[in-house]
C-alpha positions in Angstrom: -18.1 -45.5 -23.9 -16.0 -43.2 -21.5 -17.4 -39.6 -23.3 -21.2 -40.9 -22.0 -20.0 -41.5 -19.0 -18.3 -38.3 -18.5 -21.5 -36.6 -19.5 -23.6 -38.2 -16.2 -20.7 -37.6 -14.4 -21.2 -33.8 -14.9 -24.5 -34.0 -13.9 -23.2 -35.4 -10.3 -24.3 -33.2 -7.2 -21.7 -32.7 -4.6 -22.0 -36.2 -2.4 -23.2 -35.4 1.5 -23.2 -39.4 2.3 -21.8 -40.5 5.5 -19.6 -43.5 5.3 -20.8 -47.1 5.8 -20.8 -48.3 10.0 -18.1 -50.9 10.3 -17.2 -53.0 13.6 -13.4 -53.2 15.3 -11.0 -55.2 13.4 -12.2 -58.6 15.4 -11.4 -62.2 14.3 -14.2 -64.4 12.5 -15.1 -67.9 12.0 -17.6 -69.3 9.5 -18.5 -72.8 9.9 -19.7 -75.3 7.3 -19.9 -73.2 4.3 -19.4 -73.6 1.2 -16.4 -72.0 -0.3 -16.2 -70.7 -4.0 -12.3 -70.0 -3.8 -12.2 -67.9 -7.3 -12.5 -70.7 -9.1 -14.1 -73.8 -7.8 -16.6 -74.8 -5.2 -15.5 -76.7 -1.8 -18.2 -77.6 0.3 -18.1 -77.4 4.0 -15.5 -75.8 4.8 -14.7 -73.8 8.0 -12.9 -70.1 7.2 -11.0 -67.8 9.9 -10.4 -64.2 9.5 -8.1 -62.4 11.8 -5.9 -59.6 11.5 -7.5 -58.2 8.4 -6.1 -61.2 6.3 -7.5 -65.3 5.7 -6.1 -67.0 8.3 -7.1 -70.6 7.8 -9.5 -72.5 5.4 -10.1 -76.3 5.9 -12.1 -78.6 7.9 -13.8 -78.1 10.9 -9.9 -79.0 12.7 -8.8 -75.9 11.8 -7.8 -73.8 15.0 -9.8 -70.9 15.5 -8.7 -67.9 17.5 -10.2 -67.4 21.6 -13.1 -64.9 21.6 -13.9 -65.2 17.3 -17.5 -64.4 16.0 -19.5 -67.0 14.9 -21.0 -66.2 11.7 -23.2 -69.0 10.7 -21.9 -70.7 7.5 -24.6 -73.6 6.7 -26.7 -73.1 3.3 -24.4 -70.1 2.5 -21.5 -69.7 -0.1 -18.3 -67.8 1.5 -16.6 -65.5 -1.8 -14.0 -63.3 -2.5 -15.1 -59.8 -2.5 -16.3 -59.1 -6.2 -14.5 -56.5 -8.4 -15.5 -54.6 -11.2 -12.9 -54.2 -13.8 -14.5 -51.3 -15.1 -15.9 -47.9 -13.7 -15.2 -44.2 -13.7 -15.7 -42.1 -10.4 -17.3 -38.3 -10.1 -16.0 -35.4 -10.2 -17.6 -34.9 -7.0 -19.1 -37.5 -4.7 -15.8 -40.3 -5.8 -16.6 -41.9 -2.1 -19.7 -42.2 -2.2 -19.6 -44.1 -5.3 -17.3 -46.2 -3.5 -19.4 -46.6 -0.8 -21.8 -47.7 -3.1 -19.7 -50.4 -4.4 -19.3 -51.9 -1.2 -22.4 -52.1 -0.1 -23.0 -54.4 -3.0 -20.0 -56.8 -2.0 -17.6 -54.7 -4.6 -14.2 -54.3 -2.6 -12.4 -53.9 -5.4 -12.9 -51.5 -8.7 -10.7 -50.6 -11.3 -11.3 -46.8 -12.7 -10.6 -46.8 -16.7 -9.6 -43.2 -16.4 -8.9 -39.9 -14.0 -8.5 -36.5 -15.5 -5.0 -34.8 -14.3 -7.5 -32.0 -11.9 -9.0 -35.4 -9.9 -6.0 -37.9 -10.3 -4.3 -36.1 -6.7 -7.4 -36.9 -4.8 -8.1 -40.7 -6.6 -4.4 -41.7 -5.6 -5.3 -40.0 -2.5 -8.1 -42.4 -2.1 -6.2 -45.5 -3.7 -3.6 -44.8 -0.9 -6.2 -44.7 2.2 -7.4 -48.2 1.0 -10.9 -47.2 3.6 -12.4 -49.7 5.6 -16.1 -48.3 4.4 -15.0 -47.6 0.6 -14.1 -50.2 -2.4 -9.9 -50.1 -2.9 -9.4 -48.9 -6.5 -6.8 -48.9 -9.0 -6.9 -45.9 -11.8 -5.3 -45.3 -15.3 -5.1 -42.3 -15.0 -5.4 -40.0 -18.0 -6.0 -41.8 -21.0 -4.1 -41.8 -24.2 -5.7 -40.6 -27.2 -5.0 -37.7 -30.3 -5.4 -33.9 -30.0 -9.1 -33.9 -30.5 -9.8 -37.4 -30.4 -12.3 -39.4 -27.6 -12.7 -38.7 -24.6 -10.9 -35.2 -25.5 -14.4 -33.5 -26.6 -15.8 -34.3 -23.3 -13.1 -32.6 -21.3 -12.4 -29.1 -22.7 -11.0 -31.0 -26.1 -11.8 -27.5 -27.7 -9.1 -26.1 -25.9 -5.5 -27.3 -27.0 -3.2 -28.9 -23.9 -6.2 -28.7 -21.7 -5.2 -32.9 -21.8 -2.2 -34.5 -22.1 -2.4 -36.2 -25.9 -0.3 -37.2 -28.2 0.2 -37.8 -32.0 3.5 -39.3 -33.4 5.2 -42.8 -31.7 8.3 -40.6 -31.0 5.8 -39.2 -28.6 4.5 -42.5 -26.7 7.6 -43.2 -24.4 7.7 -39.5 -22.5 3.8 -39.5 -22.3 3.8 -43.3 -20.6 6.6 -41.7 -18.2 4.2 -38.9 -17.6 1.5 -41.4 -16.3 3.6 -43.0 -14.3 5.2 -40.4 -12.6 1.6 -39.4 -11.8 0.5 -42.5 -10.1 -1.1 -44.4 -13.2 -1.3 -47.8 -11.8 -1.7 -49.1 -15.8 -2.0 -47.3 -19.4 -5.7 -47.0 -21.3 -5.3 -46.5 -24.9 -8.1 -44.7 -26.7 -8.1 -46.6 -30.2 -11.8 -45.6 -31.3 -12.9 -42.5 -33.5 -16.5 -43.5 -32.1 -18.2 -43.2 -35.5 -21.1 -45.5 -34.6 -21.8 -43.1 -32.2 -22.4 -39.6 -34.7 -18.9 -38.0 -36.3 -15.6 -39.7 -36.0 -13.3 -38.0 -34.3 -9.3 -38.1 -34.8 -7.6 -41.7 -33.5 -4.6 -42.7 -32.8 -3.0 -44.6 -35.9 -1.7 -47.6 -35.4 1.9 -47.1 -35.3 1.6 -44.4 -32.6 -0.8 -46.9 -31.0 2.2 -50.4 -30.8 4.5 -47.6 -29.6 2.6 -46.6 -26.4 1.9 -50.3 -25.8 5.6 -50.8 -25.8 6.2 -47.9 -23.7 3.7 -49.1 -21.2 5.4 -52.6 -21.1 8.6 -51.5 -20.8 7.9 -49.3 -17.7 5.9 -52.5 -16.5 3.0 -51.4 -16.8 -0.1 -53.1 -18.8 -1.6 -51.3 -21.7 -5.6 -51.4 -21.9 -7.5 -50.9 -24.9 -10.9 -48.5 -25.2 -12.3 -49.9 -29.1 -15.2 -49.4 -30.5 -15.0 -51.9 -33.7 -14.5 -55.3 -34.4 -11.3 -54.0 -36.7 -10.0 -51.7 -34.2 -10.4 -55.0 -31.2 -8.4 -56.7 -33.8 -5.5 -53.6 -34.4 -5.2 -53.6 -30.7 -4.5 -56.9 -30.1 -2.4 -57.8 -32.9 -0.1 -54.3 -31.5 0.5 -56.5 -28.2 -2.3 -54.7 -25.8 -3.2 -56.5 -22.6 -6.7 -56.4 -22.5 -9.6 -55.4 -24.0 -12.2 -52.5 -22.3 -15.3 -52.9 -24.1 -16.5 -55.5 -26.6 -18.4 -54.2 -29.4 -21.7 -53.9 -31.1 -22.8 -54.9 -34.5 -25.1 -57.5 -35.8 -22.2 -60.1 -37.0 -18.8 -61.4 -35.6 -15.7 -62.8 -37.4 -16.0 -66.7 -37.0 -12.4 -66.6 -36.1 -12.3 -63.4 -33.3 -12.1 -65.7 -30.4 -9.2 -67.9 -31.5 -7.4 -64.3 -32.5 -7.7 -63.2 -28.9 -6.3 -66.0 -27.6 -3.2 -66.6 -29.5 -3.0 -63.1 -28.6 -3.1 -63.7 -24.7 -5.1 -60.9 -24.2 -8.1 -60.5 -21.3 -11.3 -58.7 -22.1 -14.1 -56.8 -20.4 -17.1 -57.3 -22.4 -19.2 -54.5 -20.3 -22.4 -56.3 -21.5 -24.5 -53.7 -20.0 -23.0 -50.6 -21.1 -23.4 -51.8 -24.4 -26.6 -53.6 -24.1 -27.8 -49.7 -23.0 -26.5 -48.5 -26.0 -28.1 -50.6 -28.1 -31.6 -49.9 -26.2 -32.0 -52.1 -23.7 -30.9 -50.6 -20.6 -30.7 -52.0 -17.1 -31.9 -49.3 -15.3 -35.8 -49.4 -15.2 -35.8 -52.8 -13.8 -33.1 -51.9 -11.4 -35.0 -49.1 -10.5 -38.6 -51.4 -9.5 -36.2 -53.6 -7.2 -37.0 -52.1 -3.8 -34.0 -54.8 -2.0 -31.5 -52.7 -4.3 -32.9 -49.5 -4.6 -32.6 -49.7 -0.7 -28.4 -49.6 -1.2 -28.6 -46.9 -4.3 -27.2 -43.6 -2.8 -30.1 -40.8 -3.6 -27.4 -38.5 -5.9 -27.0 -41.9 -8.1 -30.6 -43.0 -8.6 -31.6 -40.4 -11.5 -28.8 -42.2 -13.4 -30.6 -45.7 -13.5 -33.4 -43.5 -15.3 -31.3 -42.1 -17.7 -31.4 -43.3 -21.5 -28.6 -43.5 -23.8 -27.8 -41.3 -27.0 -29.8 -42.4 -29.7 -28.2 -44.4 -31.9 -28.7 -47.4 -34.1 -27.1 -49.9 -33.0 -27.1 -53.5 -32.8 -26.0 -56.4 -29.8 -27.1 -59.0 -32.0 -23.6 -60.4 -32.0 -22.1 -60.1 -28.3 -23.3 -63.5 -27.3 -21.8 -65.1 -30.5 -19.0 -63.4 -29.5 -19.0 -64.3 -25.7 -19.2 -67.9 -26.8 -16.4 -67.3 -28.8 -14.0 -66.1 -26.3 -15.7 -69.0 -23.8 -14.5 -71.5 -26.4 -11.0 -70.3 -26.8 -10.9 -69.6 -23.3 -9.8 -66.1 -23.4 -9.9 -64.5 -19.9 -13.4 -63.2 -19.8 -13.7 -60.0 -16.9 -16.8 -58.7 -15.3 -17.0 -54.8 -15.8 -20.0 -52.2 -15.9 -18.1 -48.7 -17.4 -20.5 -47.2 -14.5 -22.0 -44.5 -13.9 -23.3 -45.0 -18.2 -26.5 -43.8 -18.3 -28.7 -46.8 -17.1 -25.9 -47.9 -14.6 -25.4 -47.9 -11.0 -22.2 -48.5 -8.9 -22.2 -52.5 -7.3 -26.2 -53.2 -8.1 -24.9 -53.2 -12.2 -22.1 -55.5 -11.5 -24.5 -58.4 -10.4 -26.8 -57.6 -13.6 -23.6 -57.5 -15.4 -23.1 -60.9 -14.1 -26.5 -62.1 -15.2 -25.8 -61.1 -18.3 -22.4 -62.9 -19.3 -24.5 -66.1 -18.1 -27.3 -65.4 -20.4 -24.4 -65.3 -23.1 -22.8 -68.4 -22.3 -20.7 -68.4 -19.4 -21.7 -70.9 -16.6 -22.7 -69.2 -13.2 -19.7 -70.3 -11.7 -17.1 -68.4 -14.5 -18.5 -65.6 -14.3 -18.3 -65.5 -10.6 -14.3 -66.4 -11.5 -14.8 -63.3 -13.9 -15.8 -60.7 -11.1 -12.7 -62.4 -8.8 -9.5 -64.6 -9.8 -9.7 -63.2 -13.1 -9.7 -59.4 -12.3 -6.7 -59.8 -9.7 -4.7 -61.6 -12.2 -5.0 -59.5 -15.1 -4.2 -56.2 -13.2 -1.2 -58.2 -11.2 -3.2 -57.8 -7.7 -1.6 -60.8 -6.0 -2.9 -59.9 -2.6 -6.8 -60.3 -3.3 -9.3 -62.4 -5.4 -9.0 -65.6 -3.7 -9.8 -67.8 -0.9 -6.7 -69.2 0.5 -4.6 -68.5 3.7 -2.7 -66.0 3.9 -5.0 -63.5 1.0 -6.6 -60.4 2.3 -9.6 -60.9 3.7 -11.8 -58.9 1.0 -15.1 -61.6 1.5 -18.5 -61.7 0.9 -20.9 -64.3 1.8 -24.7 -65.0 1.2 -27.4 -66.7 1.5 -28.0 -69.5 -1.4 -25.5 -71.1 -4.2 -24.2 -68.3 -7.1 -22.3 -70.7 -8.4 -25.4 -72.7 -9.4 -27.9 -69.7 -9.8 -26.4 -66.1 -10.4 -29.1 -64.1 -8.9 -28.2 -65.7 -5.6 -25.2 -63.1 -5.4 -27.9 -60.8 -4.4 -28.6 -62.5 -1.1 -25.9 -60.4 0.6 -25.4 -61.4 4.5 -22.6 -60.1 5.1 -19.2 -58.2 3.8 -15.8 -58.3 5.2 -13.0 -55.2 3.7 -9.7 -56.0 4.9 -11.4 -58.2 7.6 -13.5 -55.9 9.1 -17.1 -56.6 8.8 -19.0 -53.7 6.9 -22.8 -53.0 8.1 -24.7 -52.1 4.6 -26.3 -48.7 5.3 -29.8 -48.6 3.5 
């Protein structure tokens, strides 16, 4: 999906958005609330934040600092900040889209993919870790063929204009490459995007297990861009780590779930991404919600009216497939491959939760999907839980997600690195 993407991200005007209001770094307590730790529900619990971190979660005996806000915790579920295991940033405007994020509770994204002109000002941002911006970690420059996707999309037509590569001997120098640039993992391009118009070159499949080697033995995990039920299957069985998109198609292998998870491997469905492609985009609905709409930066909103490339295509088998994965209990993560036509930073990732309920997750996985389950799969250790001692990256609002999705709409309030953000509408 990443050469789409790259075409709204051309059309992106340079970002004049002033940074989200934020308050000193104070301490906080929440009383009586109901907890959903990353992966269960605790009810009525009392949570202090202080010094940018979780400083206590129990009872209502738990010592709070002097001088602490109140924040009022009864009839409200306390989070972890969400995270979307799946965006790409701008060429211009990369804070605002960050800013975005936030504003919708995202404090964490994970960018599948930075050209080598913008990876010096993503690590740049990475590094900052801003109090009014979503922390990110990036791939970096994707691995694909001379010629092969996304290359078309970024002066393909013009030979080393990206770093590619076409022979295994090849995969250990190029993985060093990424990581001597700051790739905090490896994307794979294993796709010739055929459904999409002409196939393009791919990588073939022993050039493919060799960069996934590479990538694991400079400790770094390998994730896969597919576009086909076969290629999902290549990948996996060459060792990758996780999945980036499902795919479409009117049918599923019966067995596909129970291959991914003697594989081990975590994907990111990107329900909505794909859902667009297959003609049933999110955006006009998006788009007639004035609560979100009020949080949708102005040089992101013709986006959400954007349709996708014609093509016939068919999502008749994602939530067969969903179930699947469910059923074998493969780690299922919530991504949105925004800014794809149709998508919007943050507002997508709740619609992307909706979705991966209406497929067969319960409300409170695919809460666990946008948390626990993104931290662990990209080794963040620091984040994606409630528990003392974890960064404070919170969100709390009004009503029970963990029972009824759309209540992780009702955003009172958001906490990066325990300061409290003030949404700017």
């Amino acid at each position: 999906m990443a050469f789409r993407t790259m075409l709204a991200v051309l059309l992106f005007a340079l970002s004049t958005s002033m940074p989200l209001a934020q308050s000193g770094d104070s301490a906080y307590v929440i009383r009586n609330v109901r907890v959903f730790d990353g992966e269960s529900v605790i009810e009525r619990q009392t949570v202090v934040i202080s010094d940018g971190r979780i400083a206590a979660v129990g009872d209502s005996s738990v010592a709070v600092p002097a001088g602490a806000q109140e924040i009022a915790g009864e009839g409200r579920t306390l989070l972890p900040g969400l995270m979307d295991a799946h965006i790409h940033l701008p060429l211009f405007g990369a804070a605002g889209a960050l800013q975005q994020n936030l504003a919708f509770g995202v404090t964490t994204a994970i960018v599948m993919g930075t050209n080598q002109q913008g990876m010096s000002q993503v690590k740049q941002i990475e590094a900052a870790d801003s109090f009014d911006a979503a922390s990110i970690l990036t791939a970096g420059p994707v691995a694909t063929v001379p010629g092969g996707h996304p290359a078309q999309m970024e002066g393909g037509a013009r030979p080393g204009s990206i770093p590619t590569l076409s022979a295994p001997g090849e995969a250990d120098a190029f993985v060093a490459a990424r990581q001597a640039e700051g790739s905090d993992f490896i994307k794979i391009i294993y796709d010739d995007i055929a459904s999409y118009g002409k196939a393009l070159p791919m990588l073939d499949e022993a050039t493919f297990a060799a960069l996934v080697k590479a990538a694991h033995a400079r400790g770094r995990i390998a994730v896969a861009h597919i576009g086909t039920e076969r290629h999902a299957r290549g990948a996996i069985a060459a060792g990758v780590d996780g999945l980036a998109h499902l795919f479409e198609g009117t049918a599923v292998s019966p067995d596909f779930g129970q291959f991914a998870a003697k594989h081990g491997v975590f994907v990111i469905p990107t329900l909505s991404t794909l859902y667009s492609g297959c003609g049933k985009p999110d955006g006009p609905s998006l788009m007639q919600d004035a609560e979100v709409m009020k949080h949708v930066k102005p040089q992101f909103r013709s986006l959400l009216d954007m349709s996708s490339p014609p093509a016939k295509l068919s999502c008749a088998a994602l939530p067969q497939t969903i179930r699947q994965l469910v059923a074998a209990r493969v780690p299922v993560l919530a991504g949105t491959d925004a800014p794809y036509p149709g998508l919007t930073y943050g507002a997508s990732l709740h619609r992307e939760l909706e979705h991966l309920v209406n497929a067969g997750l319960t409300p409170a996985a695919a809460l666990t999907a946008a948390t626990s389950a993104v931290a662990r799969a990209f080794r963040m250790n620091d984040r994606g839980r409630i528990r003392t001692g974890m960064r404070a990256d919170l969100l709390i609002v009004d009503g029970d997600p963990s029972k009824q999705i759309r209540d992780i709409r009702n955003i009172v309030a958001i906490w990066k690195r325990g300061v409290r953000v003030q949404r700017a509408a």
